[in-house]
VMD Tcl script that builds the backbone (N, CA, C; Angstrom):
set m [mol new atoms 297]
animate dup $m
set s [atomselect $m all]
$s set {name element resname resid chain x y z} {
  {N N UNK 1 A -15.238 9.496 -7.116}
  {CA C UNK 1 A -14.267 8.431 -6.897}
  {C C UNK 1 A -13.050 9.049 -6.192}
  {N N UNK 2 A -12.627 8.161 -5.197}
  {CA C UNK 2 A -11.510 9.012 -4.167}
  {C C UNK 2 A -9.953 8.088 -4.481}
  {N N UNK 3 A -9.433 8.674 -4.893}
  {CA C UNK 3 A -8.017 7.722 -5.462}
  {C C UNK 3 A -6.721 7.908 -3.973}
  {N N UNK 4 A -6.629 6.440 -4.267}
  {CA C UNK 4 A -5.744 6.722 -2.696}
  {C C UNK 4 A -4.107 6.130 -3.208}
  {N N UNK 5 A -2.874 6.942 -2.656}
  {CA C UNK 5 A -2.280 6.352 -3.445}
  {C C UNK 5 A -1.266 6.343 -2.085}
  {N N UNK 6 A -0.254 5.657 -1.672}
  {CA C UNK 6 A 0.608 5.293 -0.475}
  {C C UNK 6 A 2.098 5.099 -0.807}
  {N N UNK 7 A 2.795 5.766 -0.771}
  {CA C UNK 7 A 4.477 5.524 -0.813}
  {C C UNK 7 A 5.235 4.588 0.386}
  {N N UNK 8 A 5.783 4.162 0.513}
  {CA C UNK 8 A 6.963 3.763 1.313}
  {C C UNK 8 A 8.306 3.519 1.056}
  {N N UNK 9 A 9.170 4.274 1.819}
  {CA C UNK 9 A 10.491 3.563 1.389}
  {C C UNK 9 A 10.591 2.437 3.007}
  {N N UNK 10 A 11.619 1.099 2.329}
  {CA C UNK 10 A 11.670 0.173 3.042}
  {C C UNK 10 A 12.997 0.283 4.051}
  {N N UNK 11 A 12.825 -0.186 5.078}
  {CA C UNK 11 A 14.053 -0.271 5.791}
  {C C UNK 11 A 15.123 -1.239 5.513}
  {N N UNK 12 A 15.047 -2.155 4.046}
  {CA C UNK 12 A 16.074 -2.843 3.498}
  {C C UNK 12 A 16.401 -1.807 2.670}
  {N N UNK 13 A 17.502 -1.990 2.530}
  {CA C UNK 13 A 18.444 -1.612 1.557}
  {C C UNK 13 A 19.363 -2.198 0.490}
  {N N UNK 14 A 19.117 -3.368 1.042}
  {CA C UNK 14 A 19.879 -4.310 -0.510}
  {C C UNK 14 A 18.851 -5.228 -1.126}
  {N N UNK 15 A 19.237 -5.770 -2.302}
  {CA C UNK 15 A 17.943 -6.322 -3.606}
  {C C UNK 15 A 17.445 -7.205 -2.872}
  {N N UNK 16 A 18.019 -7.801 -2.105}
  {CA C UNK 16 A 17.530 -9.104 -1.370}
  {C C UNK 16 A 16.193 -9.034 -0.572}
  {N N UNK 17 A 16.705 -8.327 0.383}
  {CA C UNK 17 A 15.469 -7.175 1.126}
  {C C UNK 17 A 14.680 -6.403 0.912}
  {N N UNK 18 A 15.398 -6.035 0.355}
  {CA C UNK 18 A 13.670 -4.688 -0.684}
  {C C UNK 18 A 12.401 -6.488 -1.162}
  {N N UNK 19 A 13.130 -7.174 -2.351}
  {CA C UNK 19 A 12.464 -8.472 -2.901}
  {C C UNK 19 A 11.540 -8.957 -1.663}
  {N N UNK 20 A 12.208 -9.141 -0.383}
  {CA C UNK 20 A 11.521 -9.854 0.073}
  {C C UNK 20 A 10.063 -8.984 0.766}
  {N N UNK 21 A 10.992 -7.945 0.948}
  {CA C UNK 21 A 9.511 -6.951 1.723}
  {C C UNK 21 A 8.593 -6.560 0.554}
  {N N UNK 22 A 8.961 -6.483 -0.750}
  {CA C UNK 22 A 8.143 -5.866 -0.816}
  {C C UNK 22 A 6.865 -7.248 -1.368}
  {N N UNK 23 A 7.174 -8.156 -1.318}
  {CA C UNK 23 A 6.578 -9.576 -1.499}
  {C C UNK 23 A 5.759 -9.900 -0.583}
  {N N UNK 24 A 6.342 -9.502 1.166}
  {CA C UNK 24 A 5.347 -9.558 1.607}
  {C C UNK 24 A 4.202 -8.424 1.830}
  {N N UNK 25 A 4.468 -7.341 1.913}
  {CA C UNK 25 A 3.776 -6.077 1.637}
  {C C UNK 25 A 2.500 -5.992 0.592}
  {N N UNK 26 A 2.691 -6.784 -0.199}
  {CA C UNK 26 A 1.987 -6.842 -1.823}
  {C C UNK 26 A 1.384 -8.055 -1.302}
  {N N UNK 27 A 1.677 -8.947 -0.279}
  {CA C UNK 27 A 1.233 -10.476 -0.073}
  {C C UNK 27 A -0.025 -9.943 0.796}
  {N N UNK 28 A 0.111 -8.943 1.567}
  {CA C UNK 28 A -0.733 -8.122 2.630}
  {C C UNK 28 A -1.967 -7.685 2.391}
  {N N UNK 29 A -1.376 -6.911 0.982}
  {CA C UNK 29 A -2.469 -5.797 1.020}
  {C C UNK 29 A -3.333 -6.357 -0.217}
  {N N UNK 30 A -3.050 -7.002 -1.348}
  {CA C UNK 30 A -3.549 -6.977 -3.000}
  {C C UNK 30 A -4.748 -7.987 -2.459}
  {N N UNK 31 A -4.817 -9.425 -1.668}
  {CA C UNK 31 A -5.865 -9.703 -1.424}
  {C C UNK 31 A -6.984 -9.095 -0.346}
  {N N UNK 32 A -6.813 -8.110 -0.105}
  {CA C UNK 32 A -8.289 -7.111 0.260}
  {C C UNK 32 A -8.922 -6.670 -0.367}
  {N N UNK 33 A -8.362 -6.809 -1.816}
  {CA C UNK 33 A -9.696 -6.502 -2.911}
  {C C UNK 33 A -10.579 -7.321 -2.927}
  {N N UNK 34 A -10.358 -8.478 -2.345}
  {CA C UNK 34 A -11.303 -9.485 -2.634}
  {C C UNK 34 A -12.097 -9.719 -0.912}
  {N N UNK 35 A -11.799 -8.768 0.127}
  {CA C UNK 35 A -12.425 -9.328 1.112}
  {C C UNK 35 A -13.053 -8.066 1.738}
  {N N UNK 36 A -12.754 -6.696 0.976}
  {CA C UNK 36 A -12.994 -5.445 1.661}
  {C C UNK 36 A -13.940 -5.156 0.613}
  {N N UNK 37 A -14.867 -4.806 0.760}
  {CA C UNK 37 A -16.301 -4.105 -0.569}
  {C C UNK 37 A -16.227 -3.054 -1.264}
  {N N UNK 38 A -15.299 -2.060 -0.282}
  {CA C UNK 38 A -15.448 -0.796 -0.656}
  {C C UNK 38 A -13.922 -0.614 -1.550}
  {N N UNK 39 A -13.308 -1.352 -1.339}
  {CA C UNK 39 A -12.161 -1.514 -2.609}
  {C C UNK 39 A -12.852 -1.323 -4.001}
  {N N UNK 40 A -12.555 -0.633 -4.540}
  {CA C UNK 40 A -12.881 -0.540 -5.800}
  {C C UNK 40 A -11.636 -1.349 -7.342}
  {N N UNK 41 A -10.275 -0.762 -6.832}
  {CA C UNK 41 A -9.830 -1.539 -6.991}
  {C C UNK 41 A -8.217 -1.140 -6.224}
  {N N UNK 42 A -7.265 -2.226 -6.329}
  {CA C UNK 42 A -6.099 -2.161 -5.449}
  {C C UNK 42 A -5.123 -2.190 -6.104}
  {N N UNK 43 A -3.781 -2.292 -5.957}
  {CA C UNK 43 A -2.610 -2.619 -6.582}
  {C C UNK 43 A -1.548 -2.250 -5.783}
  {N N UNK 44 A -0.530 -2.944 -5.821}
  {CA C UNK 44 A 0.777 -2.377 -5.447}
  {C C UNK 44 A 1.719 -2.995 -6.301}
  {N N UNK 45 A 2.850 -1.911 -6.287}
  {CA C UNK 45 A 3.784 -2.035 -7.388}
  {C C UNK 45 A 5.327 -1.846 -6.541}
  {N N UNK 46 A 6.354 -1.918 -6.820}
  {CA C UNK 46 A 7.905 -1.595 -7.224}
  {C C UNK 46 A 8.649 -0.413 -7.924}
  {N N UNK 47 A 9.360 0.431 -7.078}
  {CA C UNK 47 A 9.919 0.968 -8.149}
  {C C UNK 47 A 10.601 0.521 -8.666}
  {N N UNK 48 A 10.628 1.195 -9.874}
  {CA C UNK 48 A 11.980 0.615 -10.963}
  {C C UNK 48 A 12.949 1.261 -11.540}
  {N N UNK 49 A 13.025 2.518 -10.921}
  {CA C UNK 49 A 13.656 3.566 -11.761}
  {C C UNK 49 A 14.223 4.568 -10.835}
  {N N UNK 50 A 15.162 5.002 -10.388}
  {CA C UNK 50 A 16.239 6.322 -9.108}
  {C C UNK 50 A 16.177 5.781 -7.410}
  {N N UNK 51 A 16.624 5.145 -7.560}
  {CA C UNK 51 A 16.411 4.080 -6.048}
  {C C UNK 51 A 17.180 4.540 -4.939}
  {N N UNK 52 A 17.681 5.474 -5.658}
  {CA C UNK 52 A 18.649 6.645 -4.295}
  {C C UNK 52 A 17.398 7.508 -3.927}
  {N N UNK 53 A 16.639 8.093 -4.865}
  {CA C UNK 53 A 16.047 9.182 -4.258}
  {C C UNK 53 A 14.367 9.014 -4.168}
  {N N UNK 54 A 14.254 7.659 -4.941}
  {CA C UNK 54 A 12.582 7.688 -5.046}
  {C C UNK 54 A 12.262 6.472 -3.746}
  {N N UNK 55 A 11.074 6.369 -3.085}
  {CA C UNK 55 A 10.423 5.553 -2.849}
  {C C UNK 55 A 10.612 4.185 -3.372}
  {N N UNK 56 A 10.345 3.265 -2.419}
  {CA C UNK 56 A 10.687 1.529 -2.709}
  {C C UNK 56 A 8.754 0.996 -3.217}
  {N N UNK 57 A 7.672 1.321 -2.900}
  {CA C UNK 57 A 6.850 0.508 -2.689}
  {C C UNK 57 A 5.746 1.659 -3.016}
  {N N UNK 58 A 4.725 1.311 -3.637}
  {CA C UNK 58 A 3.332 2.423 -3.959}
  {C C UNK 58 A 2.431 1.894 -3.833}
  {N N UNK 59 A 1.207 1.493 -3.283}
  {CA C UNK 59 A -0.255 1.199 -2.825}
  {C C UNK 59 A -1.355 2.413 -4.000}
  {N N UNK 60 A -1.778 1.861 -5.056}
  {CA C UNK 60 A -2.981 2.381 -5.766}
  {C C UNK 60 A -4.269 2.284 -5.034}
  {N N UNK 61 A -5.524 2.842 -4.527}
  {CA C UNK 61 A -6.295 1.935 -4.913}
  {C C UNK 61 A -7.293 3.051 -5.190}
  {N N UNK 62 A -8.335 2.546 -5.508}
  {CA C UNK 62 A -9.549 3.456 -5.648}
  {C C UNK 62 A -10.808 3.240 -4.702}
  {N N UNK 63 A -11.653 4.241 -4.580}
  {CA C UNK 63 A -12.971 4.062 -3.758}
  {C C UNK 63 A -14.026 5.021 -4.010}
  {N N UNK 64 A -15.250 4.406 -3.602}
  {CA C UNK 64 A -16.440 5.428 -4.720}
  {C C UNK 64 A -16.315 7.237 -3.539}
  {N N UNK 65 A -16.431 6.501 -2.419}
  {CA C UNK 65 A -16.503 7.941 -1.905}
  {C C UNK 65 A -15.324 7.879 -0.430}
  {N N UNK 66 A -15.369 8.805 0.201}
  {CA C UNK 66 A -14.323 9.306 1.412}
  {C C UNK 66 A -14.747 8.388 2.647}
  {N N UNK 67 A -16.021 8.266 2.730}
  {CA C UNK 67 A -16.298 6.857 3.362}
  {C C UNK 67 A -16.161 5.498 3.518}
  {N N UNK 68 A -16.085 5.389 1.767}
  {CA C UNK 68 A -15.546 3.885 1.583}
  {C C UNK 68 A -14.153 4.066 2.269}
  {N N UNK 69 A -13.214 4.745 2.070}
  {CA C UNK 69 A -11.958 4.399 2.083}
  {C C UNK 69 A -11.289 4.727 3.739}
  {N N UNK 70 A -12.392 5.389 4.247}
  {CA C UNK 70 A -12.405 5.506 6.194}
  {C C UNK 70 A -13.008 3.810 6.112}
  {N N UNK 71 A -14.022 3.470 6.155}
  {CA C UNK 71 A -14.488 1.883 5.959}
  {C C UNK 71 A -13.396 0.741 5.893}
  {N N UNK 72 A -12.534 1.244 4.675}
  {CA C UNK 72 A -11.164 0.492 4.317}
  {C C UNK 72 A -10.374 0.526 5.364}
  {N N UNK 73 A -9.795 1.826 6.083}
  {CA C UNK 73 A -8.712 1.729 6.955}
  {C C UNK 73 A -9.034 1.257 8.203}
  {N N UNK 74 A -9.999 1.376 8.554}
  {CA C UNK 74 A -10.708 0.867 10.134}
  {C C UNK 74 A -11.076 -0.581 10.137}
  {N N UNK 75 A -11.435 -1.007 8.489}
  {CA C UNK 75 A -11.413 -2.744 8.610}
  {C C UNK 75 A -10.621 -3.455 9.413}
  {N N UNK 76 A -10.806 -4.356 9.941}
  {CA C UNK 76 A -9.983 -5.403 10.770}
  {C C UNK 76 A -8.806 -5.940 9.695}
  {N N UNK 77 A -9.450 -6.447 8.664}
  {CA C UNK 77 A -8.451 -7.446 7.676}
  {C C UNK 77 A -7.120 -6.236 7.196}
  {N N UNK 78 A -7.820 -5.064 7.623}
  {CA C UNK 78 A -6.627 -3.938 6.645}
  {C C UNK 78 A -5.465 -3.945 7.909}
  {N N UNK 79 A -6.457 -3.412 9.143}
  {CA C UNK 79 A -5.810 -3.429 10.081}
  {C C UNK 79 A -4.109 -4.514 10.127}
  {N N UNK 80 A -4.821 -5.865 9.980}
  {CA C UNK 80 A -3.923 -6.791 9.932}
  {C C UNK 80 A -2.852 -6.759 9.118}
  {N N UNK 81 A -3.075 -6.136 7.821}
  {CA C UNK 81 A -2.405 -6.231 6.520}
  {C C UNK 81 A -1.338 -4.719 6.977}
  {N N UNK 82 A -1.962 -3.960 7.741}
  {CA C UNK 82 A -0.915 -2.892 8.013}
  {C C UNK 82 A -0.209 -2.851 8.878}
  {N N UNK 83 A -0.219 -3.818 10.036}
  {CA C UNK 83 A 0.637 -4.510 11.443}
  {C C UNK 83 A 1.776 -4.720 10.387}
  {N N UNK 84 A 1.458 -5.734 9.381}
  {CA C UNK 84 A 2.556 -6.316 8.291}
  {C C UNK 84 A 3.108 -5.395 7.872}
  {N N UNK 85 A 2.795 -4.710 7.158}
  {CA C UNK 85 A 3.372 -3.257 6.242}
  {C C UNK 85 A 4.648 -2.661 6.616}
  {N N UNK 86 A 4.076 -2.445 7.891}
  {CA C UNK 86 A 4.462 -1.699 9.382}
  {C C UNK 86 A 6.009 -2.455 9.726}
  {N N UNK 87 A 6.172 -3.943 9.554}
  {CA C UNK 87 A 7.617 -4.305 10.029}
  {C C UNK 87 A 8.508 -4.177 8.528}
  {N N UNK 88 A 7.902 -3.598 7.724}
  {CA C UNK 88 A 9.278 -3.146 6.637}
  {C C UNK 88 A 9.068 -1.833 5.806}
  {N N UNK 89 A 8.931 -0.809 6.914}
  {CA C UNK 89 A 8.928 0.058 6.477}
  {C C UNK 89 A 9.481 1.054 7.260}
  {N N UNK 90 A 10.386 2.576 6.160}
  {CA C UNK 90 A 10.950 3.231 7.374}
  {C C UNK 90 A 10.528 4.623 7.440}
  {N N UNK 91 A 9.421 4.843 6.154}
  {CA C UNK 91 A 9.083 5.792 5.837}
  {C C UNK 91 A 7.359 5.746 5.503}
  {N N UNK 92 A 6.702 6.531 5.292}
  {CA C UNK 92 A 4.897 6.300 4.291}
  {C C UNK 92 A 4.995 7.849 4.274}
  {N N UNK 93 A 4.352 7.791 2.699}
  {CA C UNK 93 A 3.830 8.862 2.620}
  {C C UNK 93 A 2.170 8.487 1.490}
  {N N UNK 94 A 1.444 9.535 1.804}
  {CA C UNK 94 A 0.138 9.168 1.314}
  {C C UNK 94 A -0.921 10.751 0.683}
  {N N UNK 95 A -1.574 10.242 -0.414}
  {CA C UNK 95 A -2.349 11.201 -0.537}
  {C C UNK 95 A -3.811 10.778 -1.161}
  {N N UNK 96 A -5.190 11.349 -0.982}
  {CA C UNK 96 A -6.183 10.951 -1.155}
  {C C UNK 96 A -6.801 12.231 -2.020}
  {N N UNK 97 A -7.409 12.089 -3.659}
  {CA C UNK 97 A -8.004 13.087 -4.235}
  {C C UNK 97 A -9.098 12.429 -4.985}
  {N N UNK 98 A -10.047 13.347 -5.552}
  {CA C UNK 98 A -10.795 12.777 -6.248}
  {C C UNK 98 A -9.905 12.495 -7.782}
  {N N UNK 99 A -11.238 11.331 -8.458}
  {CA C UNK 99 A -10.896 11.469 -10.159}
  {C C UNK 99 A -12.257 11.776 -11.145}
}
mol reanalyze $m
mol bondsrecalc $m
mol representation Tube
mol addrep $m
């Protein structure tokens, strides 16, 4: 199982903006569990805790192998969901390991 996990900090900076991006960000990505196969499973969350120094936005997901999750990023529907991503964000960081 290949655990994929995605940071971003957002290019808002006040509650208003962070709320709204990260609403649509989470609006983007959480229904591809239901249209991508190789999702095993998805999530995105909020931080909630050092907002000076941590990351705004985290992408979970899981996948059985290193293929599924090449499968995942080359999808069209992800594709789309990351055009989105892409206009509120000023940073990504990402890492992929087994569990």
């Amino acid at each position: 199982m290949i655990r994929h996990i995605v940071i971003w900090k957002l290019t808002a900076t006040d509650e208003a903006g962070i709320a709204e991006s990260f609403g649509a960000i989470r609006g983007a990505l959480e229904p591809l569990a239901g249209v991508i196969r190789e999702i095993q499973t998805l999530s995105v969350s909020r931080n909630s805790a050092y907002a000076d120094v941590n990351s705004d936005v985290v992408l979970i997901a899981d996948y059985n192998s290193v293929d599924d999750l090449t499968a995942y990023q080359v999808h069209p529907e992800h594709q789309k969901a990351a055009a989105v991503v892409k206009q509120h964000v000023a940073s990504r960081a990402s890492i992929d390991f087994e569990i």
